[in-house]
C-alpha positions as CSV (number, residue, x, y, z in Angstrom):
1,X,6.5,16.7,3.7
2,X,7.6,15.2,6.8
3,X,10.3,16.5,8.4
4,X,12.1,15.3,11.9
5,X,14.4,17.3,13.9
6,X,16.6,16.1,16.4
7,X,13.9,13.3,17.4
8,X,14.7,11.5,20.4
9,X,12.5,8.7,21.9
10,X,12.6,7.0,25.2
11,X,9.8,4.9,26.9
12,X,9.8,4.3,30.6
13,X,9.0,1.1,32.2
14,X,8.8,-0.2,36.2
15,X,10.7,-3.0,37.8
16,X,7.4,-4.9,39.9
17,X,9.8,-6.4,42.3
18,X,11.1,-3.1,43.7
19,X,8.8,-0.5,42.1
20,X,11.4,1.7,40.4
21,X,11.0,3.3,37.3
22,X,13.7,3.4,34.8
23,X,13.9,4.6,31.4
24,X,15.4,3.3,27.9
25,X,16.1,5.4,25.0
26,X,15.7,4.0,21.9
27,X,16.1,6.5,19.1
28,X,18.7,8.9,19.5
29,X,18.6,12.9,17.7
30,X,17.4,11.2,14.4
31,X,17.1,14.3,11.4
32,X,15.4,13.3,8.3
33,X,12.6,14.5,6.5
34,X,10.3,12.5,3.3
35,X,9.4,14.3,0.7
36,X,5.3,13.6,-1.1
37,X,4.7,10.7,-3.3
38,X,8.6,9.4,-1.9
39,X,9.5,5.3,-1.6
40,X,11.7,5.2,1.1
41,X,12.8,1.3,2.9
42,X,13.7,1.8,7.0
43,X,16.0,-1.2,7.4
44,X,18.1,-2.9,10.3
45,X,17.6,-5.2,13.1
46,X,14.8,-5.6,15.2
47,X,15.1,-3.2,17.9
48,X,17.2,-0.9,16.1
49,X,14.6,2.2,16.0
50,X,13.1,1.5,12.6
51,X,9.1,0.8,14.1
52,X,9.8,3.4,17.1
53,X,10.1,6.0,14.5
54,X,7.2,5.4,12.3
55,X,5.4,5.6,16.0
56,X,6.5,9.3,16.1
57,X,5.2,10.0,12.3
58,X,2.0,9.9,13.5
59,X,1.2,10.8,16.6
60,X,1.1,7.3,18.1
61,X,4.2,8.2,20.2
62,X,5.9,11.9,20.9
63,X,9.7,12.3,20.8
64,X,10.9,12.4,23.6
65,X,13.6,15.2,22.3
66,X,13.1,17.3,19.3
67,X,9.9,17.6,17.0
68,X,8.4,15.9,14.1
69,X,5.9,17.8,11.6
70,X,3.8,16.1,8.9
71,X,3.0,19.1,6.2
72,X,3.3,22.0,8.3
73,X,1.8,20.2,11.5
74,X,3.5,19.4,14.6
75,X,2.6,16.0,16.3
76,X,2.8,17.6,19.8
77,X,0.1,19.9,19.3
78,X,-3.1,17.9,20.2
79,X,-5.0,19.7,18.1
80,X,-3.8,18.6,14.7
81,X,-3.3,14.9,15.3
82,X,-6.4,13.9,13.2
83,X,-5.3,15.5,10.3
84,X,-1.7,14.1,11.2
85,X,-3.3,10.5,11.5
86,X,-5.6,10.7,8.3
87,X,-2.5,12.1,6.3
88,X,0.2,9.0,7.7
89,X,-1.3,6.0,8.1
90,X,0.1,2.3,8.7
91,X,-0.7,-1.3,7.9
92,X,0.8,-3.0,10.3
93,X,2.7,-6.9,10.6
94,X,-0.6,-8.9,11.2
95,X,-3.7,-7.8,9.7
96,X,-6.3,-9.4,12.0
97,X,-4.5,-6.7,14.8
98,X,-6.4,-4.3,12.2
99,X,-9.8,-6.0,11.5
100,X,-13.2,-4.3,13.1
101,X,-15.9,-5.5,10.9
102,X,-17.4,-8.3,10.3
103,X,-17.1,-8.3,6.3
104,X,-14.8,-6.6,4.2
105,X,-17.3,-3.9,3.5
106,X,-17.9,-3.6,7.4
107,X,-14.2,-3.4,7.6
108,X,-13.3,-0.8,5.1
109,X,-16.6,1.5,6.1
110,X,-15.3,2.0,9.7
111,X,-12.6,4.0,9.0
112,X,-14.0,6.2,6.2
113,X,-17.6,6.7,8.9
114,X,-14.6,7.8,11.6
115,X,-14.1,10.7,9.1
116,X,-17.2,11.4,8.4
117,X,-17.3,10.3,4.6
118,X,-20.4,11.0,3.0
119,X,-22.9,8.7,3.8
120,X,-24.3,8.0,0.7
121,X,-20.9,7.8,-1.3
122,X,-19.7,4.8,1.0
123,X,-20.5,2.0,-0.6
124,X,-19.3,3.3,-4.3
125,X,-15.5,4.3,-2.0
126,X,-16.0,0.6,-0.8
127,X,-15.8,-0.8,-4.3
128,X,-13.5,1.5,-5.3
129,X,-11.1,0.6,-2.8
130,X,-11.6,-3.3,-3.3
131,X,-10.6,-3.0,-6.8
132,X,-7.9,-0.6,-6.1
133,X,-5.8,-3.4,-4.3
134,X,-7.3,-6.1,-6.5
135,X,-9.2,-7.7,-3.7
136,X,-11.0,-10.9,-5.4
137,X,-13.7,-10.6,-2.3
138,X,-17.1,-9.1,-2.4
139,X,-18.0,-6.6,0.6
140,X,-20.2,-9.5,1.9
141,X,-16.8,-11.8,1.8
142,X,-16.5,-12.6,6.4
143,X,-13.2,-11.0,6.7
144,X,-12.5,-14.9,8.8
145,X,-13.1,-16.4,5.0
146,X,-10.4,-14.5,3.7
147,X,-6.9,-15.9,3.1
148,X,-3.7,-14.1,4.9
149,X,-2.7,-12.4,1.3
150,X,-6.6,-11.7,1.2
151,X,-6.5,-9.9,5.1
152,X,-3.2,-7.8,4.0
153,X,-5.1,-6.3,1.0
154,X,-8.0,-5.5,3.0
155,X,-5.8,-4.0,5.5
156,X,-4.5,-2.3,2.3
157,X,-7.9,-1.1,1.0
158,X,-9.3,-0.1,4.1
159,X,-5.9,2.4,4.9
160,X,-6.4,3.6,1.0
161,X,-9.8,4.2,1.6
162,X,-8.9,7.3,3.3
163,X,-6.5,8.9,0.4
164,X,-3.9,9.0,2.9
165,X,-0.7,11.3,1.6
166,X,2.0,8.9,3.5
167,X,1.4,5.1,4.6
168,X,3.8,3.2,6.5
169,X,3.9,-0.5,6.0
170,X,5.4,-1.8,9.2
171,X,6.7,-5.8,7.6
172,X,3.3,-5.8,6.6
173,X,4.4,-9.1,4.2
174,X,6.7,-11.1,6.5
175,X,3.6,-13.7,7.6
176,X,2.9,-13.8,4.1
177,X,4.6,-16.0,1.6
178,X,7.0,-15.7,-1.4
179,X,4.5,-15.7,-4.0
180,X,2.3,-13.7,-1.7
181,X,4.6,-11.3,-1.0
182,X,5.7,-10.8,-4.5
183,X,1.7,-10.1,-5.8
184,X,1.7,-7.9,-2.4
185,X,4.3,-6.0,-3.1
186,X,2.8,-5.6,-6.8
187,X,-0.6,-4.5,-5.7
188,X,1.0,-1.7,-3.2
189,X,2.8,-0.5,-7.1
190,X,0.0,-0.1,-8.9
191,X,-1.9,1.6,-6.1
192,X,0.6,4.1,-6.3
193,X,0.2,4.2,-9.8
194,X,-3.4,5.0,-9.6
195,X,-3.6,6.9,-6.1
196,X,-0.3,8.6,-5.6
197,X,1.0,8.5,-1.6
198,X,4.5,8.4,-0.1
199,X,5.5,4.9,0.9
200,X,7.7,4.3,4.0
201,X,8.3,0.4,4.3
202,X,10.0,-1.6,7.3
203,X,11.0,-4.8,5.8
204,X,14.0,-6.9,6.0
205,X,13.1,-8.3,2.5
206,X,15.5,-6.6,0.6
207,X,13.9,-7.7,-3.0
208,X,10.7,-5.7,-2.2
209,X,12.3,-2.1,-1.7
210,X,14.8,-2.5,-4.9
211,X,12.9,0.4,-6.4
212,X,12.5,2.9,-3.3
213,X,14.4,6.2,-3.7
214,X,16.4,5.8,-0.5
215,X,17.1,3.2,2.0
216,X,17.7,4.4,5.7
217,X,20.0,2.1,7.7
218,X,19.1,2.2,11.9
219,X,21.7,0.9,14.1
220,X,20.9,1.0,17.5
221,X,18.9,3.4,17.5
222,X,20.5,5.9,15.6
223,X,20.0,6.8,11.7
224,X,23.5,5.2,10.7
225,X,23.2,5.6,6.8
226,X,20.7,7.3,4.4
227,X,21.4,6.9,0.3
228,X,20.4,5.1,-2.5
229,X,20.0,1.4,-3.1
230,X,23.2,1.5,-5.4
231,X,25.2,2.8,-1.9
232,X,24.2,-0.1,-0.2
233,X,23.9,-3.3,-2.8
234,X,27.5,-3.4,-3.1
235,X,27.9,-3.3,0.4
236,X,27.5,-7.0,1.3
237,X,29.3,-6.7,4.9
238,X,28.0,-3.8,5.8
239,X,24.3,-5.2,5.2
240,X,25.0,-8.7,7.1
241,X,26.3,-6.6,10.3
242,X,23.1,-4.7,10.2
243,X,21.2,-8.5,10.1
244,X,19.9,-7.9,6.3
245,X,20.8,-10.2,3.9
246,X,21.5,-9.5,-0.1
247,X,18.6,-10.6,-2.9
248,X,20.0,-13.6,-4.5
249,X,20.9,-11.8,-7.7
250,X,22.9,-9.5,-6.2
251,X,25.2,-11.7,-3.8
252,X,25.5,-13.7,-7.2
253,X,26.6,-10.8,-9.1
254,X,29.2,-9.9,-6.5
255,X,30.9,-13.3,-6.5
256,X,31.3,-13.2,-10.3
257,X,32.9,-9.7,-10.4
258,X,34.9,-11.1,-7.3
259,X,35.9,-14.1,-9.4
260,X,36.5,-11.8,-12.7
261,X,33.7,-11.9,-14.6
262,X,32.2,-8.9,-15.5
263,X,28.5,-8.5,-14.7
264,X,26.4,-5.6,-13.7
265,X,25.0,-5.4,-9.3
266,X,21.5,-5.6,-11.3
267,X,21.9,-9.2,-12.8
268,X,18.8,-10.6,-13.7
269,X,17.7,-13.7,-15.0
270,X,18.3,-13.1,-18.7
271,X,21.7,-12.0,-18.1
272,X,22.7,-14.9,-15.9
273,X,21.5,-17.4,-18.8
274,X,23.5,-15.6,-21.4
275,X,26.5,-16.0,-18.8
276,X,25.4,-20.3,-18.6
277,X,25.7,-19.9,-22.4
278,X,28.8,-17.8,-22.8
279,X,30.6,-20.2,-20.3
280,X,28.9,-23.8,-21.2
């Protein structure tokens, strides 16, 4: 489990012109904890705390205030941050930002040769991984060849590589597509299928966390709501104040009921043709 108490975070930064040092805070006493093999969506504005957070869950960052522990370990104790880092990792916004070889095979060896992966059982955890996230690339495939739905899943394969227990996906589809996103979004399912992990996704895609156990709302900088995705999808203002906007289905759904007609928040697209029917 990870678990956060009372984490604060504030970064310093110098004004040039006059050489003073000031400092911002931009998380403020969040409490939360995520339990193994949990879906959980961080949502709200940019700049609301949601990537400042996931900073902490790994060591990248400290809190600045309070503590956060990943399964029994605390991130300020030097000592444990490589089992802290192997257990959380992240795929980040832009994938090239996470591309050291050459080839996809280069690319998905470095990190399992960081921690000291048996030699010989490399190129069999290559392969593995490859078809894991459905990869259509051989390990000789120049990572520069590769389309930007092709360079998420290797950033994919190459975290997955390392069996991590938590990995954070920091709007790791918002340079991708629609129809990319969607067969992203389906690949990172049946991974979990096959490889259980905890997922904690930053998105402000609404559609692709529908299924996570919990979304947590940040407004500036403070953990402002933490439920279901039932609490919020009727909640239209609410989301729109926090800059996230409703999948079409469900902003549909919502003007029907408003208008009378009795649909369910999960509309779908059967439903809405029987409702063309019914009313044609």
């Amino acid at each position: 489990m990870i678990e956060i108490q009372n984490a604060s975070f504030s970064y310093t930064e110098w004004e040039d012109e006059e050489d003073t040092q000031y400092t911002s805070r931009v998380l403020h006493q969040i409490t939360s904890s995520i339990k193994p093999n949990e879906f959980v969506a961080l949502l709200g504005r940019n700049g609301s705390g949601k990537s400042s957070l996931t900073r902490l869950l790994n060591g990248i960052e400290l809190p600045s205030e309070g503590s956060v522990q990943v399964e029994g370990r605390f991130t300020h104790v030097s000592q444990s941050i490589p089992l802290i880092r192997r257990a959380v990792q992240i795929v980040f916004q832009n994938p090239e930002n996470q591309q050291v070889g050459m080839t996809v095979g280069e690319d998905i060896a470095f990190g399992l040769s960081n921690i000291g992966y048996p030699q010989h059982q490399i190129q069999e955890r290559i392969a593995w991984a490859i078809d894991l996230v459905g990869l259509d690339a051989d390990e000789d495939r120049p990572v520069t060849h590769l389309s930007g739905g092709e360079q998420q899943k290797l950033a994919l394969a190459s975290v997955l590589a390392l069996s991590p227990r938590y990995l954070i996906l920091d709007e790791a589809t918002s340079m991708l597509d629609p129809v990319a996103r969607k067969q992203f979004v389906r690949t990172l399912h049946e991974a979990r299928k096959r490889q259980p992990f905890a997922l904690i996704y930053i998105t402000h895609h609404l559609e692709e966390v529908l299924e996570a156990d919990r979304w947590i709302l940040f407004r500036n900088g403070h953990l402002y709501l933490d439920g279901s995705p039932d609490q919020f999808l009727t909640n239209e203002a609410l989301l729109s104040e926090c800059g996230l906007e409703l999948p079409y289905y469900h902003a549909l759904a919502l003007s029907l009921q408003g208008k009378g007609i009795p649909v369910s928040t999960s509309l779908g697209i059967e439903e809405l043709r029987e409702l063309l029917c019914r009313f044609n």
